[in-house]
C-alpha positions as a Markdown table, in Angstrom:
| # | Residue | x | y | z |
|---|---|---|---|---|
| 1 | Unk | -37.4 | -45.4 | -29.6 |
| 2 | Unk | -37.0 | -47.6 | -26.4 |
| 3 | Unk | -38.3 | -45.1 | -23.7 |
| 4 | Unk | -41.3 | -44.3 | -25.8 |
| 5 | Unk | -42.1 | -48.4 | -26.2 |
| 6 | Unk | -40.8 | -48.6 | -22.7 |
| 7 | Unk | -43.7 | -45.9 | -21.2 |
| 8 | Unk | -46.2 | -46.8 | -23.6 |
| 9 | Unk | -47.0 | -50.6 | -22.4 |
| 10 | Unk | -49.6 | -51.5 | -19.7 |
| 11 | Unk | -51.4 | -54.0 | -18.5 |
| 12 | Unk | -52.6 | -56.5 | -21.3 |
| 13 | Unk | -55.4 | -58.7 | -21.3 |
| 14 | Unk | -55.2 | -61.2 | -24.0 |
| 15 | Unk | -57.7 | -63.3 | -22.8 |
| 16 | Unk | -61.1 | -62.8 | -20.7 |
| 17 | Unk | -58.8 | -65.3 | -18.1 |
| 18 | Unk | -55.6 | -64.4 | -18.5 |
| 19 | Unk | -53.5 | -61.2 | -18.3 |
| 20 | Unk | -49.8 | -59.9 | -18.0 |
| 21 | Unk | -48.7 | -57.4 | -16.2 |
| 22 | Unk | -45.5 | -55.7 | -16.9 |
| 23 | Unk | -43.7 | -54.6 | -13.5 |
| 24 | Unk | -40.4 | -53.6 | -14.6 |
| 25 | Unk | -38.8 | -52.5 | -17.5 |
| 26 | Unk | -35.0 | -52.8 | -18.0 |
| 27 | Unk | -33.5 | -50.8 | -21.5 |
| 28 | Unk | -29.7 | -51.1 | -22.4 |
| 29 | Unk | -29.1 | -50.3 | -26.3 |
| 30 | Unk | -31.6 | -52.4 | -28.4 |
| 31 | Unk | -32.6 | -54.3 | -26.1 |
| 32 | Unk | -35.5 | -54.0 | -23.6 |
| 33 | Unk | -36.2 | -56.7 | -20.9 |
| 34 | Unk | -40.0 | -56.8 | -19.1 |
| 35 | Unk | -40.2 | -58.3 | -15.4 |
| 36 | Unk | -43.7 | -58.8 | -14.5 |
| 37 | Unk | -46.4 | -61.4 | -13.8 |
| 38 | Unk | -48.9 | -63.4 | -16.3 |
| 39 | Unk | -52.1 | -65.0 | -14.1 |
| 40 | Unk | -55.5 | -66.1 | -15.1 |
| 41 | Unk | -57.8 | -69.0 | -15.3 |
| 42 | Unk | -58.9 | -72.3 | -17.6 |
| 43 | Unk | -61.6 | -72.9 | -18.8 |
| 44 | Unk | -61.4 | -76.4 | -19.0 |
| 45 | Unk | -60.4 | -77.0 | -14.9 |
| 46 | Unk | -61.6 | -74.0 | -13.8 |
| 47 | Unk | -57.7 | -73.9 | -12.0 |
| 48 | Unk | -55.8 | -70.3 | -11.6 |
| 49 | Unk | -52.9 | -70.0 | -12.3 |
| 50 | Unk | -50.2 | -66.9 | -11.5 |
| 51 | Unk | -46.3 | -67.1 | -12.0 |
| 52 | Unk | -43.5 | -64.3 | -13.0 |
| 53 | Unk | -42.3 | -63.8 | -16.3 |
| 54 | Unk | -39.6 | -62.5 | -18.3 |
| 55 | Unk | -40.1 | -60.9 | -21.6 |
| 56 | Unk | -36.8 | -60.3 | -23.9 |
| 57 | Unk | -37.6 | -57.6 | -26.5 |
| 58 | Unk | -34.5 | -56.8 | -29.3 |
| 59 | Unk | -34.5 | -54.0 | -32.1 |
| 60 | Unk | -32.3 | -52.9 | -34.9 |
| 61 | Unk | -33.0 | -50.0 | -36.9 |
| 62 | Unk | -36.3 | -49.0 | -34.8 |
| 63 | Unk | -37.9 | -52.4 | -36.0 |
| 64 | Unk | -38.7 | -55.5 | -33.4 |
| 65 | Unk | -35.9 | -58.0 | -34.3 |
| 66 | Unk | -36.6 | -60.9 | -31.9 |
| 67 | Unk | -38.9 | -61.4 | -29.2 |
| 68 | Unk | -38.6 | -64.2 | -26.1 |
| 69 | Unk | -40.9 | -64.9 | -23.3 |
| 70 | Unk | -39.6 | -67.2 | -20.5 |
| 71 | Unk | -41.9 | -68.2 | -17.5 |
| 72 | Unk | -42.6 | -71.3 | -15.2 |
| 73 | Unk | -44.1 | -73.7 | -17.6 |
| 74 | Unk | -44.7 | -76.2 | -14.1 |
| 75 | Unk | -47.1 | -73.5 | -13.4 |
| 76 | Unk | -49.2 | -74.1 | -16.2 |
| 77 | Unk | -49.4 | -77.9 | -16.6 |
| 78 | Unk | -50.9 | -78.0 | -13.0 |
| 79 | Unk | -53.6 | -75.6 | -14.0 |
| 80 | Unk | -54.4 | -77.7 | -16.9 |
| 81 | Unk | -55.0 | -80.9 | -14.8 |
């Protein structure tokens, strides 16, 4: 279940300005940790912004369990001024 959620996530846009981009996938039992990079833009200031980003993904019985995202919040508070 792992390598086939593992191999079947690309780049997302959620947004028209912002997107995430997995780089690196790391799978030990049910858990699966993404390495990658978030970046985009605000509409409001008009400010980029593009900072790294760790995704933590755990499963039980095949079934999402618990999902974290950790990046540099810093990041986005400057865009937003």
């Amino acid at each position: 279940m792992l390598g086939r959620t593992c191999s079947a996530v690309t780049t997302l846009t959620v947004t028209p300005s912002r997107s995430v981009v997995p780089q690196e996938f790391i799978a030990e039992a049910d858990t699966v940790v993404t390495l990658g990079e978030m970046s985009g833009t605000y509409n409001a200031t008009g400010k980029s912004f593009k900072t790294p980003f760790v995704h933590i993904w755990r499963f039980s019985a095949d079934r999402l369990q618990s999902f974290s995202a950790h990046m540099d919040t810093l990041v986005y508070q400057r865009a937003l001024q």
